[in-house]
N, C-alpha and C positions, 0 to 999 in steps of 0.2 A: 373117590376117597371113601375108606369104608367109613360106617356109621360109628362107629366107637371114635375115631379118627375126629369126626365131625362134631361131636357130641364134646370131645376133649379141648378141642381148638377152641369153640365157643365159650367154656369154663375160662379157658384160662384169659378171655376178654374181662372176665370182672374184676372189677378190682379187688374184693374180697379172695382174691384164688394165688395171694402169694406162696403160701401152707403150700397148697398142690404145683405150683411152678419148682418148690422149692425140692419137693419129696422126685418128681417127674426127673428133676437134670441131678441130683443123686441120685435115682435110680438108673438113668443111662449110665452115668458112669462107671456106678459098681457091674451093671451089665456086660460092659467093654472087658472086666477085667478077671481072668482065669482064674484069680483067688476066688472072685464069690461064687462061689459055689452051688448046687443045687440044693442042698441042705439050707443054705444060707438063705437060700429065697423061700425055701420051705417055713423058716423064721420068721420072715419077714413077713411072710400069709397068716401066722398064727396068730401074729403080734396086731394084725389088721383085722382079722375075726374077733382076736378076744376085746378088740376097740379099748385095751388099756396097757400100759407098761410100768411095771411094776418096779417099787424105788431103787433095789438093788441092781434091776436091768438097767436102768437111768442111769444109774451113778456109775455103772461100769463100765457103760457107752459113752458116758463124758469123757473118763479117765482114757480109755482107748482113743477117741478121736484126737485128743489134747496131744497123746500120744505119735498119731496119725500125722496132725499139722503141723508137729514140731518133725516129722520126718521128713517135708514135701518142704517146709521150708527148707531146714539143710541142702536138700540136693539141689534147690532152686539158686542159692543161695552158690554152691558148687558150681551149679551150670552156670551161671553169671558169671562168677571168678573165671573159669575156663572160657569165657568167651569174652571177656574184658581185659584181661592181662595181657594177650598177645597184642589187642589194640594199643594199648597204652605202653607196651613196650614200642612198638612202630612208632606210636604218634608221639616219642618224647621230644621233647625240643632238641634239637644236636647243640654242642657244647658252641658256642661263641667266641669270641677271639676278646679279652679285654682290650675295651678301647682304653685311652688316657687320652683326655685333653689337655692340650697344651697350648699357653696363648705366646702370643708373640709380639716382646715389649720394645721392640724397636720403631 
């Protein structure tokens, strides 16, 4: 395993190292994904060089992400229905026969 590897696994034993578990598995993600861009990571260097983010970046990063989770819910939200409806169409009860009771006073 290489040493950065080793160096990084150890970190994140402390407990103090949520911050960095947290930034590590959004950065995979956004990695996975063709949107971000190279520029985008070029940002994301700056933003880690200049060790500050400034109010208007903050607030616009809120607004987009708020953005962001309200999109991920919806399709989640989609995929669920598309995958629960056909079940609950199968699994309805089929219709019953009414019974009547009827006693016998003889």
């Amino acid at each position: 395993m290489p040493a950065p590897n080793t160096e990084m696994l150890l970190a994140l034993r402390n407990p103090k190292s949520g911050w960095l578990a947290t930034m590590i598995c959004a950065l995979e993600e956004a990695l996975k994904d063709v949107d971000f861009s190279e520029h985008h990571r070029a940002m994301v260097k700056q933003l880690l060089e200049q060790g500050a983010v400034s109010v208007a970046v903050s607030e616009a990063a809120e607004e987009r992400l708020a953005r962001f989770e309200a999109s991920v819910a919806e399709t989640q939200a989609g995929l669920a229905a598309s995958v629960t409806a056909p079940l609950m169409a199968t699994t309805a009860s089929p219709a019953h026969p009414k019974l009547t009771l009827v006693s016998n006073a003889a």
